[in-house]
C-alpha positions in Angstrom: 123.9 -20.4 -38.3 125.4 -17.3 -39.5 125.6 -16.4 -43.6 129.7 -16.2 -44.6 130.4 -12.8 -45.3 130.6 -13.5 -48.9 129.5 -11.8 -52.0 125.9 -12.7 -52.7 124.8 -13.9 -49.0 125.3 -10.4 -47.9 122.6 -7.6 -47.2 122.7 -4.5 -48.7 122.3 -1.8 -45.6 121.6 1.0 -48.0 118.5 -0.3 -49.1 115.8 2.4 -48.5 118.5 4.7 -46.9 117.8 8.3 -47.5 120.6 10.1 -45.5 124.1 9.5 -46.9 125.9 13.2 -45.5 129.3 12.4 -43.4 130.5 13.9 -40.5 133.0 16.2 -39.9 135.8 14.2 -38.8 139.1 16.3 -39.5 140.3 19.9 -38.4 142.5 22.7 -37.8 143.5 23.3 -33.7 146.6 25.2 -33.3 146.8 25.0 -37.1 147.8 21.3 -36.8 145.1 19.0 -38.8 144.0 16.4 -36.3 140.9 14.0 -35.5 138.4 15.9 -33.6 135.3 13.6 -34.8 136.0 10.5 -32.0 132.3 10.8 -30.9 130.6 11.2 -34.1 128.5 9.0 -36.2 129.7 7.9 -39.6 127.6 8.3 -42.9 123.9 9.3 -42.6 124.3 9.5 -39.1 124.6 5.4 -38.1 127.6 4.5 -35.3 130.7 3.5 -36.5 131.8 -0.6 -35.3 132.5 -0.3 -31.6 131.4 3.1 -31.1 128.9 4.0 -28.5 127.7 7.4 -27.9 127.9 8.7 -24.2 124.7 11.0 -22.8 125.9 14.7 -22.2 123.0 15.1 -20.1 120.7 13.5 -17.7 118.2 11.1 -19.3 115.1 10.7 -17.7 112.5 8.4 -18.3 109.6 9.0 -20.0 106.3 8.6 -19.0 102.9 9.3 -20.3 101.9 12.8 -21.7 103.4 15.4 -24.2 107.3 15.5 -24.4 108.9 18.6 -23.4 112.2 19.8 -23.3 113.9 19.9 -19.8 114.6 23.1 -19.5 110.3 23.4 -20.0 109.6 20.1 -17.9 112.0 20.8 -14.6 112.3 24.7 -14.8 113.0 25.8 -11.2 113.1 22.6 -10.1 116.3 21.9 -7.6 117.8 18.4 -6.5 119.4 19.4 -2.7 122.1 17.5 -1.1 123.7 17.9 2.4 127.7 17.5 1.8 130.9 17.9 3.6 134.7 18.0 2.6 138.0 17.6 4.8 140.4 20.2 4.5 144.1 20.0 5.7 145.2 22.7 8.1 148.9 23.0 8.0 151.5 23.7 10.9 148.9 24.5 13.0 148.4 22.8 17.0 145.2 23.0 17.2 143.8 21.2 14.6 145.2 19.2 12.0 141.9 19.3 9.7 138.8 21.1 9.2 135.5 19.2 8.6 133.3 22.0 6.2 130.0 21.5 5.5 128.6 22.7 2.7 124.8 22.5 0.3 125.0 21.0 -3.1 122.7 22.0 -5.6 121.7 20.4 -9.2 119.9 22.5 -11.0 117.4 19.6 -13.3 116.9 22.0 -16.3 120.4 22.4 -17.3 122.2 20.1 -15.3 124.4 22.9 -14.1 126.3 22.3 -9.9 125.9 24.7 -7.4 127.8 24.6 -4.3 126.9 26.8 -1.4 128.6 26.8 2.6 126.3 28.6 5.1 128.5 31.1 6.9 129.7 31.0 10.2 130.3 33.2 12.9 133.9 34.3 13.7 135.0 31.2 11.2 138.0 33.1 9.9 137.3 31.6 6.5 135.7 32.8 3.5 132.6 31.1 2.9 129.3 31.8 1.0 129.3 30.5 -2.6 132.4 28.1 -3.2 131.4 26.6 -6.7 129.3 28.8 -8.8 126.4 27.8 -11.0 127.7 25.7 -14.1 128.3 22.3 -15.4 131.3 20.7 -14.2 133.1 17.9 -15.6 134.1 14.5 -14.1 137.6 14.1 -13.0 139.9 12.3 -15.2 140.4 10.2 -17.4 136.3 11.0 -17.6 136.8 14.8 -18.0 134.9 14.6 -21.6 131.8 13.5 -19.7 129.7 16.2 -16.9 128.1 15.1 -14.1 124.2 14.3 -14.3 121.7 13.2 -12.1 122.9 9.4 -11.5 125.7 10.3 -10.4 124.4 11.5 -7.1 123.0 9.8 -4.2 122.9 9.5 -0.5 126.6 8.4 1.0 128.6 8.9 -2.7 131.8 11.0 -3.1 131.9 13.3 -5.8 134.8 15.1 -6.6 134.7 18.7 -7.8 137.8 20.0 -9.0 140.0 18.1 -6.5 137.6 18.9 -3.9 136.0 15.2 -2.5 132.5 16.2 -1.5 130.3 13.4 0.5 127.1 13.3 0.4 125.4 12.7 4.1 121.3 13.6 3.1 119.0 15.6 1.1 115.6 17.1 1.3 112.5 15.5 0.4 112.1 16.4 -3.1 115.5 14.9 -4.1 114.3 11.7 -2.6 111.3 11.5 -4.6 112.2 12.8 -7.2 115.3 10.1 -7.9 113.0 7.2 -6.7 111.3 8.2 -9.6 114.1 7.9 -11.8 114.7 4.2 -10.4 117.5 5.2 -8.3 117.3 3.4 -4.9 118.1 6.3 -2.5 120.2 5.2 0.5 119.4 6.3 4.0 120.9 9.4 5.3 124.6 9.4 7.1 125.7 11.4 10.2 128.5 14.6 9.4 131.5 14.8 11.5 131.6 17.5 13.4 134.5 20.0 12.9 136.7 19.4 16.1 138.0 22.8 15.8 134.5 24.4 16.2 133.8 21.8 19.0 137.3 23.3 21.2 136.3 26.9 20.1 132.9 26.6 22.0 134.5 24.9 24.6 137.0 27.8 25.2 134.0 30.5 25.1 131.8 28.8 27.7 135.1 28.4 30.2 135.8 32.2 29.6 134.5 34.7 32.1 134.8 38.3 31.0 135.9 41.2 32.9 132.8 43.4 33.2 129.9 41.0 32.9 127.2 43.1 32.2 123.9 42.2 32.3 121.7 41.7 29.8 118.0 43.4 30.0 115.6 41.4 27.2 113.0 43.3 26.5 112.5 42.3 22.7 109.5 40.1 24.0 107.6 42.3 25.9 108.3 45.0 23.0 107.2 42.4 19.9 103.7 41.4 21.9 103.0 45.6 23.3 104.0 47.2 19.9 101.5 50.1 19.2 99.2 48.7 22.2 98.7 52.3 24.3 96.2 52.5 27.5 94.6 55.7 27.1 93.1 57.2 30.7 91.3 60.1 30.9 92.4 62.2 34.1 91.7 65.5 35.9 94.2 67.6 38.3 92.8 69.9 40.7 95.2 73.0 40.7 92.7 75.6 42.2 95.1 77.9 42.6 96.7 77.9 39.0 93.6 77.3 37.2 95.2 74.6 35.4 93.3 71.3 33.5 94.5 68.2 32.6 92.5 66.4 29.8 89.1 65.4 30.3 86.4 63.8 28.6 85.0 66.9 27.4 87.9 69.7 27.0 90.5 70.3 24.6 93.6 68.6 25.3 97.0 70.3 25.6 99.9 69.2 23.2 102.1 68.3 25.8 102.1 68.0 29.5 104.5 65.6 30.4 106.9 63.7 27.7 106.7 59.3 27.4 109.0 58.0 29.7 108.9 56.2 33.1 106.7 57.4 36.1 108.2 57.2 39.7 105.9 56.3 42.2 108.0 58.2 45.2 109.5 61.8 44.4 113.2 62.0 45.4 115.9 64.1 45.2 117.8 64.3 42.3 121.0 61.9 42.2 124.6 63.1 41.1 125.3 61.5 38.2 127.2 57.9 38.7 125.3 57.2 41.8 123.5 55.2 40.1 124.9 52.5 38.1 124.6 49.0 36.8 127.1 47.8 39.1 129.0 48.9 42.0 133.2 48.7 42.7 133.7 47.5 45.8 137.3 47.2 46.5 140.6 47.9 44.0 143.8 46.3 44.4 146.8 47.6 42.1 147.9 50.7 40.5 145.3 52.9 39.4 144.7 52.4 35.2 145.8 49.4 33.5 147.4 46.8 35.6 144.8 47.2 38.4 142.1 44.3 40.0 138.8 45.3 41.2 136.0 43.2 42.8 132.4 44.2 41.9 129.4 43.9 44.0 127.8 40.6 42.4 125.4 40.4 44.6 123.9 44.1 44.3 124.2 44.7 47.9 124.3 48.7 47.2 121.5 48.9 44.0 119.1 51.6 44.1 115.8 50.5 43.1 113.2 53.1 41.7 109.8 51.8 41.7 107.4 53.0 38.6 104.0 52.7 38.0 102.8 49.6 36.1 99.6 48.6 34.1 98.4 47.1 37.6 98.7 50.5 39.7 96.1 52.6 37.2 93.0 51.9 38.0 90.0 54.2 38.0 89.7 56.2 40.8 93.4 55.9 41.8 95.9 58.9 42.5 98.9 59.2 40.4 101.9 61.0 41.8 103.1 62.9 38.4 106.2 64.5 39.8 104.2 66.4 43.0 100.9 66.7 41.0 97.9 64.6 41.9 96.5 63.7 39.0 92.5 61.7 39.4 91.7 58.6 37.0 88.5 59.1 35.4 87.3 57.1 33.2 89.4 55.0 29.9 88.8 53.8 26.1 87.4 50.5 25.0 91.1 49.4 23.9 92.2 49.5 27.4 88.7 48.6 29.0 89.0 45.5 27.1 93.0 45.1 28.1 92.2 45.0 32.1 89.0 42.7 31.5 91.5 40.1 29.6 94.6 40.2 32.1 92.9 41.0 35.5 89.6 39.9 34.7 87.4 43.4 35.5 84.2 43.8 34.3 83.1 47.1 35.8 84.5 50.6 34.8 82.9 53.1 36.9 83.7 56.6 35.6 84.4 59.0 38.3 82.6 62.4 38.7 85.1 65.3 38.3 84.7 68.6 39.8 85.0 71.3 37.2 85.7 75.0 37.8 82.6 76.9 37.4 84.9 80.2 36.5 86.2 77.9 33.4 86.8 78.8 30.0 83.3 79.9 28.6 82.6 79.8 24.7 84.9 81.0 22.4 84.0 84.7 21.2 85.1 85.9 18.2 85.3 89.7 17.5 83.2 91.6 15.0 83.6 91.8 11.4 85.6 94.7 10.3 84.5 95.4 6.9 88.0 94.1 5.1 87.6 91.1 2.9 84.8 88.3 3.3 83.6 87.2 6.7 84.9 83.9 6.2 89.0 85.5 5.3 88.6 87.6 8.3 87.4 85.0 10.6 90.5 82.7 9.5 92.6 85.3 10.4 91.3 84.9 13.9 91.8 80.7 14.0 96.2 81.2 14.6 99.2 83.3 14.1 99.2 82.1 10.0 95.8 82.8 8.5 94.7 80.9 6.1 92.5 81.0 3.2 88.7 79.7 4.1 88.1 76.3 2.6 84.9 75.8 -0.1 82.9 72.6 -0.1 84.8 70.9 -2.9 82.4 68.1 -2.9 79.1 70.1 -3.1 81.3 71.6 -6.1 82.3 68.5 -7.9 78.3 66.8 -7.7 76.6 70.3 -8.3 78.7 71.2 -11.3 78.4 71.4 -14.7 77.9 67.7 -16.6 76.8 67.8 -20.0 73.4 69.2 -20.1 73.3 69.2 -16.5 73.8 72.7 -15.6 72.8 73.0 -11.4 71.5 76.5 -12.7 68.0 77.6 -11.3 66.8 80.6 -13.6 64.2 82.6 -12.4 62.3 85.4 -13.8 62.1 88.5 -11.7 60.1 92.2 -11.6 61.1 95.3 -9.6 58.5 95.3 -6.6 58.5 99.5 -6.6 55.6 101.8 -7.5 58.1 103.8 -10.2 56.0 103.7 -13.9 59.6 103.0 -15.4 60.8 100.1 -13.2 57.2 98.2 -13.1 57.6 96.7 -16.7 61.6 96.2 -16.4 62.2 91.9 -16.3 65.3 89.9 -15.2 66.4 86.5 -14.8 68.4 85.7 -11.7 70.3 82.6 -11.7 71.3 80.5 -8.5 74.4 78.5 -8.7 73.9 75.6 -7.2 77.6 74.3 -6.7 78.3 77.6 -4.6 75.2 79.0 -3.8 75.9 82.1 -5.4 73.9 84.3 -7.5 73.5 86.2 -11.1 71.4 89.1 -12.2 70.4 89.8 -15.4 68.3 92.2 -17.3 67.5 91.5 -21.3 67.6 94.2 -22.9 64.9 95.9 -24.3 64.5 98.4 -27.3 63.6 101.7 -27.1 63.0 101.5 -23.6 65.4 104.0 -22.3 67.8 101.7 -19.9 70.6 99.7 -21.0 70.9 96.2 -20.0 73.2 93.5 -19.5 74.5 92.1 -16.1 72.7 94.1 -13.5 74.3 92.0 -10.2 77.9 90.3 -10.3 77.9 86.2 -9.3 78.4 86.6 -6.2 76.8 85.5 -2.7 73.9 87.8 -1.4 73.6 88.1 2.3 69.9 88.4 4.0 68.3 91.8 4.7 68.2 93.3 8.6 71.3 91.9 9.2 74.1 93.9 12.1 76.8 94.5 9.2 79.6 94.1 12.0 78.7 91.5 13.6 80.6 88.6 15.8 78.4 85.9 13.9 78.3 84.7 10.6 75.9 86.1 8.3 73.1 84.7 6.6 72.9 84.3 2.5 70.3 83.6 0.6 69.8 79.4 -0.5 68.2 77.6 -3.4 65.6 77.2 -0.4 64.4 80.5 -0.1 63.4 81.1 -3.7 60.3 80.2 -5.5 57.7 81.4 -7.6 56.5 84.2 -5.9 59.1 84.9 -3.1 59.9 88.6 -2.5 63.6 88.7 -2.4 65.9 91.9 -1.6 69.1 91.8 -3.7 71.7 94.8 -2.1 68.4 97.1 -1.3 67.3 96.0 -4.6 63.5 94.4 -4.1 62.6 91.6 -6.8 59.3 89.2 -7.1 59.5 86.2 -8.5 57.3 85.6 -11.0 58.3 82.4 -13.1 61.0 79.7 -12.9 62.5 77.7 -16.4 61.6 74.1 -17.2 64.6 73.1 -15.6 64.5 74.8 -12.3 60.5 73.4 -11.9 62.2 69.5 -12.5 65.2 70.2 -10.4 63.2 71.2 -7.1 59.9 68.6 -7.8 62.8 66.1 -7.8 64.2 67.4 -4.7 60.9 68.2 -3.1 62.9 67.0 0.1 64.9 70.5 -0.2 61.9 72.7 -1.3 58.6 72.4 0.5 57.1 74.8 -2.2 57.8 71.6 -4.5 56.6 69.0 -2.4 53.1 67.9 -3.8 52.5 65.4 -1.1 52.8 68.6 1.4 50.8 70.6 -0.8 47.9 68.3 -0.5 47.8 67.9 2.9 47.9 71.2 3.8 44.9 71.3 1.0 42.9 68.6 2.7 43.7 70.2 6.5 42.0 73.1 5.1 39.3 72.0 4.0 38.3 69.5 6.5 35.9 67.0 6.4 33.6 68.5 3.6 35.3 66.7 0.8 32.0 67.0 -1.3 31.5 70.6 -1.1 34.7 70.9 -2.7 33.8 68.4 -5.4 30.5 70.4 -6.3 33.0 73.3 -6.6 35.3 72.0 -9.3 32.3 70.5 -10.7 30.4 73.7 -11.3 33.4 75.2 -13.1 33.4 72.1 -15.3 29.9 72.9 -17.0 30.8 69.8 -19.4 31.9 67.2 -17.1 34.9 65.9 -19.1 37.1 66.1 -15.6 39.2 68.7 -16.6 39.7 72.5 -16.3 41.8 75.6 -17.4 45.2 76.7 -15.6 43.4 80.0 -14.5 40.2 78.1 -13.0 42.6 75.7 -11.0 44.4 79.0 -9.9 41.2 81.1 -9.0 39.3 77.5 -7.3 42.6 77.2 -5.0 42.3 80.9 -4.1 39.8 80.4 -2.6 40.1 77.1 -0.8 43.2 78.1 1.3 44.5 82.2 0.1 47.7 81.6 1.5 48.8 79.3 -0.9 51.8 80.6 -3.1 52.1 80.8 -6.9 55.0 78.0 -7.1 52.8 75.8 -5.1 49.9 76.1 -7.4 52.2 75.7 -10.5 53.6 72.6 -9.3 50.0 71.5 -8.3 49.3 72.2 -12.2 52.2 70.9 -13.4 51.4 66.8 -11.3 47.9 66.8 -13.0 48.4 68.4 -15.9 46.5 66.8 -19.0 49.2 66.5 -22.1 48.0 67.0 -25.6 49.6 66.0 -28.9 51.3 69.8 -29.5 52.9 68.6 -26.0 53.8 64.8 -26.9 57.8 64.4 -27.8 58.2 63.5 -31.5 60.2 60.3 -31.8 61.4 61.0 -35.0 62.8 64.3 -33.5 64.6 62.5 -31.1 65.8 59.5 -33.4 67.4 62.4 -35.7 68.9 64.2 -32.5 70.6 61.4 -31.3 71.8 60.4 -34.7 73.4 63.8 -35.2 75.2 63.5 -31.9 76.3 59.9 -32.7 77.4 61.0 -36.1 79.5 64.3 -35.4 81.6 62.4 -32.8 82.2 59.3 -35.9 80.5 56.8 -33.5 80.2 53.2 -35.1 80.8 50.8 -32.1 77.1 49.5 -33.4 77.9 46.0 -33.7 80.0 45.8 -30.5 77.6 47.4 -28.5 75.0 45.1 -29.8 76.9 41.5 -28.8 77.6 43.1 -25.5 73.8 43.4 -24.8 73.2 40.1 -26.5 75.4 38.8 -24.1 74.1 40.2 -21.3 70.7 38.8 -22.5 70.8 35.4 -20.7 67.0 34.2 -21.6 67.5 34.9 -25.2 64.6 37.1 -25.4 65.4 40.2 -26.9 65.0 42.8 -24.2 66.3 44.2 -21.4 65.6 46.6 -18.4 66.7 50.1 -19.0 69.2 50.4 -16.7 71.4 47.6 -17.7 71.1 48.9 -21.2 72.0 52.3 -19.7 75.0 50.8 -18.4 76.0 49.0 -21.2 76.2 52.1 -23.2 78.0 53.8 -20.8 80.6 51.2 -20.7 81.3 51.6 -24.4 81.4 55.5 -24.2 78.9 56.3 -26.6 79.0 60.3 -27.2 75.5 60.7 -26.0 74.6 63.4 -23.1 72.7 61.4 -19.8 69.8 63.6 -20.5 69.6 62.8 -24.2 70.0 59.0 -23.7 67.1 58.7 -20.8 65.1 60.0 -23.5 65.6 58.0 -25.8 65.3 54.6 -23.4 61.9 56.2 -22.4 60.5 56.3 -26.2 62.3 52.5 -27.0 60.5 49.8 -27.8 59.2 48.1 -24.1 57.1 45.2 -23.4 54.6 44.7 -20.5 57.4 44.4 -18.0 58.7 47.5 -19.1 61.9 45.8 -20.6 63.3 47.3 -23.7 63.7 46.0 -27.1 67.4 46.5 -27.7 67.5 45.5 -31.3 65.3 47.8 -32.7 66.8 50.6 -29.8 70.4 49.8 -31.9 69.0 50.1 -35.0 67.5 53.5 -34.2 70.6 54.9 -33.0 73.1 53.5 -36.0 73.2 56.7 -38.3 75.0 54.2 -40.8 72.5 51.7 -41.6 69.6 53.4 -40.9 70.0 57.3 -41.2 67.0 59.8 -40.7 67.2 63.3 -42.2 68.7 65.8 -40.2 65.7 68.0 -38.2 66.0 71.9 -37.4 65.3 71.4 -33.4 65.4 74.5 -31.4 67.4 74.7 -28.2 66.3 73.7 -24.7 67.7 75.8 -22.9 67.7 78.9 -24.6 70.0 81.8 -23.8 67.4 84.8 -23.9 64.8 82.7 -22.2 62.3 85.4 -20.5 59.6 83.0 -18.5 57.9 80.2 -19.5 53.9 81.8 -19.4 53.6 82.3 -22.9 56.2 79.2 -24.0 54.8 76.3 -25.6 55.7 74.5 -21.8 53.0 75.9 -19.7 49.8 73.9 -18.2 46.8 74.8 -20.4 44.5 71.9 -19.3 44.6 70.2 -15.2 42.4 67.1 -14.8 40.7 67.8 -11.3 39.1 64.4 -10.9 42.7 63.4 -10.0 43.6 65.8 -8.1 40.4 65.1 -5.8 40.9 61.3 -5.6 44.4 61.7 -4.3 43.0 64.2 -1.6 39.9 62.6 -0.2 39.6 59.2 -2.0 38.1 58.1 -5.1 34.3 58.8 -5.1 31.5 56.4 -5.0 29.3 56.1 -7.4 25.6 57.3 -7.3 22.8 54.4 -7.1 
């Protein structure tokens, strides 16, 4: 029982009501004051009695996870519909209407109607897009509301701007997708076809042109042959002319005969029109237009030209190439494999040519004429446009300068003369290694009479008792051919090499591969093929000169003991003999502290404070948690995070880390070293490397004072027993 509507038995709507604002109801169009607020709420936003709010868009239900927009949820997501529409063709006989079908698409995200007609051949209508992209309204008295989802479904007309549109099918997706939305989707309808397009196919099969030419496919064969080329080697026999084809083993001529097809029978040359397509046989009529003509259907007067297939080369077979027999030798593996597929050959016997003995001999060049460099004037020879000779870019780029790196071997040279003034004169020759050219220098010394200063140009330095014009290619001088102790000849010029830098001695022990002279493994074996199988003779020798047993001797012993043993040996073997079993004493040992400083001075003229990244990076990389890592990772980590630090510098300093048994490093307390911020260590005077007016390395603080023998005898004959 319903409460009268009377003061008192009432409720009061506005009872915890918080929104009280009012539409806008009234306004100006046309300057007239009207009602444009039909559709819109009344106070605080609650309907008005009777009024009920129509969607503007598709409502879709909603389901389980977060809400999104639609133009989020169904971006680029398209309902399809298959749809035709009858059009009216006026005074017209044959055909009264036009059936056109069409696609209609509803775009989900904005509920915007697309309407597309494929295009037709010869249709004589325009066709493509019909209705572009945008919502359209419903036809009236609807025409405030726009089409949405529902509204379409499988047999439904829909009419767009006068336009009836029925639907006949749809893809899969708009099947599923409006089950979804509770929409029971009918099953899919026939289209009419368009009688017009029906009698226009009719009329082109019943017509039967003038001239029917024939048509030649050969897409197929093209699309499944593209790029697929059987490659035969072959040899022609012109005694007479002296004249090759290509063979297996001789240069090939650019061009002997251009791609096209091979007759198998040599004929005469035809006039042109004798052979055609198709052949006239009779014409009845005037001559031009108006005249009948019956052609030979039957090609009763075709010439046929037979050419040589994939089937007819074979190896040993005889091709007819326009009056020259040419000989099939031998083939590649693409086409080897071609004939075993299709014809099922397994065996490709190559077939002996005969070759001209009078043939082409080697190719002589002439003599060098003294202009330029052998190499330019050799180019010159090569074609009718010389050009330049090409360098060895790649020995360039990896035997180039990089940071301390330098590829320079310095040795320190004396004049090998008899003159009282040249004897004590010194210079350092340097060998480039990126071009294998050379530099002579002579320091210069006070009071001495002779001015120094570059004595030879960089340049390359040919070998002595060579033919100056000569039709081969002289020899230069390699980083090979010097060593300690080599007699070189530099442009008439004799030098002796009598010491090499610190760097040049580490550069060829650790390309002993390159330098014998370097190669300690060779050096003891010649040693120990020397001295046979008296391996104790020798150790009472080096014992003797070792009067208090400590396993050690002097540089000079070592050099006079090995003197003896073999006097063939040269200086730069001994050295580097001296150098493997050297015995290093504190003066030699690197000072960490010197080190620590170096690098911090490095780090801190480039600003470097990437500390803490660098330090998570190896963390990370530091899957067991345990604090260290092998040297090469952390190598690579610091390369990575382009830490200023020469390659040199930085080995140096992973050498002198913190390591445990396995040889990992302690990265921590490496960091810590390194970060000039937190920890900083007083800036050290530290005298170059590599310094500019080095003159040999005898007297430097770098040379071999003390060798322990003991080692150098157990490598050569085994360590020795002990007495009982």
């Amino acid at each position: 029982m319903a409460l009268p509507f009377l003061p008192g038995n009432s409720f009061n709507n506005n009872l915890g009501k918080s929104k009280y604002h009012k539409s806008h109801h009234f306004d100006y169009k046309n300057e007239v004051s009207m009602l444009v607020g039909e559709e819109k709420p009344g106070i605080g936003g609650e309907l008005l009695r009777g009024q009920k709010v129509k969607p503007k868009n598709t409502v879709f239900p909603k389901g389980n996870g977060t809400n999104l927009p639609a133009w989020v949820a169904f971006d680029r997501q398209v309902l399809c519909f298959d749809a035709f529409f009858q059009e009216a063709v006026h005074e017209k006989r044959e055909e009264q209407f036009r059936v056109r079908h069409c696609k209609v698409y509803f775009y989900l995200e904005d509920d915007s109607i697309q309407v597309i007609e494929p295009r037709e051949k010869n249709s004589g209508v325009p066709q493509g897009t019909l209705i572009r992209r945008h919502r359209i309204p419903k036809p009236a008295p609807n025409d405030d509301e726009y089409y949405t989802a529902e509204d379409f479904n499988i047999g439904k007309e829909i009419n767009l701007y006068s336009k009836v549109f029925k639907i006949t099918g749809s893809d899969d997706f708009t099947k599923n997708f409006l089950k979804k939305m509770g929409v029971r989707v009918n099953e899919a309808v026939d289209s009419p076809d368009n009688p017009y397009t029906k009698y226009r196919k009719a009329m082109d099969e019943s017509m039967q042109p003038l001239r029917p030419y024939e048509k030649h496919d050969t897409l197929k064969q093209f699309l499944d042959h593209d790029r697929h080329v059987l490659r035969f080697y072959c040899y022609w026999d012109d005694t007479d002319k002296r004249s090759y084809l290509q063979t297996p083993d001789e240069t090939a001529v650019p061009m002997f005969l251009q791609r096209g097809k091979l007759p198998k029978n040599i004929e005469s040359l035809r006039q042109p029109g004798e052979i055609t397509d198709r052949t006239v046989l009779n014409v009845f009529g005037p001559t031009g237009h108006g005249g009948r003509y019956i052609l030979d259907s039957l090609k009763t007067g075709a010439v046929y030209t037979d050419f040589y297939r994939d089937s007819d080369l074979t190896l040993g077979a005889v091709l007819n190439v326009w009056g020259r027999k040419v000989l099939i030798c031998d083939c590649d593996e693409f086409t080897k494999e071609y004939y075993r597929n299709k014809f099922g050959l397994e065996t490709f016997p190559s077939v002996e040519y005969k070759k001209d003995p009078m043939g082409m001999g080697p190719r002589q060049f002439p003599p060098y004429n003294g202009w330029g460099s052998e190499e330019d004037s050799l180019c010159s020879c090569m074609g009718l446009l010389p050009k330049p000779p090409k360098r060895d870019f790649i020995k360039f780029m990896e035997k180039d300068r990089r940071g301390l790196d330098s590829n320079v071997l310095r040795f320190l040279a004396r004049m090998d003369t008899t003159k009282p003034i040249d004897m004590d004169r010194r210079f350092i020759i340097s060998y480039f290694l990126s071009d294998d050219t050379i530099l002579v220098f002579e320091p210069p010394v006070r009071n001495s009479g002779i001015i120094g200063g570059k004595f030879l140009e960089r340049t390359r330095i040919k070998k002595p008792n060579q033919p100056l014009y000569s039709t081969d290619m002289s020899q230069y001088y390699l980083a090979s051919d010097l060593h300690v102790g080599a007699n070189v000849t530099f442009n008439s010029h004799k030098f002796v090499l009598i010491d090499a830098d610190e760097y040049a001695f580490r550069y060829m022990e650790a390309h002993a591969g390159e330098f014998s002279k370097a190669n300690i493994n060779a050096i003891l074996k010649k040693l120990v093929s020397i001295v046979g199988k008296n391996p104790d003779e020798v150790r009472s020798f080096f014992m003797k000169n070792d009067p208090k047993g400590c396993g050690t001797i002097g540089y000079d012993q070592l050099v006079s003991l090995l003197r003896q043993v073999d006097p063939t040996i040269t200086n730069h073997e001994v050295m580097t003999v001296a150098r493997y079993y050297s015995e290093r004493t504190a003066e030699d040992a690197v000072d960490s502290r010197k080190l620590v400083a170096i690098v911090q001075e490095q780090l801190r003229k480039r600003n470097y404070e990437g500390f803490g990244k660098l330090l998570e990076d190896c963390m990370q990389n530091d899957q067991a948690k345990s604090g260290t890592l092998d040297a090469e990772v952390v190598r690579t980590i610091v390369h990575a995070h382009h830490v200023p630090l020469p390659d040199d510098l930085l080995r140096a300093a992973l050498s002198l880390a913190v390591a445990n048994e396995q040889g990992a490093i302690d990265y921590k307390s490496l960091i810590a070293q390194m970060n000039w911020r937190d920890s900083p260590v007083p800036p050290m005077q530290v005298e170059p490397s590599s310094d500019p007016n080095w003159q040999g390395t005898s007297q430097g603080n770098n040379s071999v004072s003390v060798v322990n023998y003991q080692n150098l005898l157990d490598d050569c004959f085994g360590k020795a027993k002990p007495e009982s």
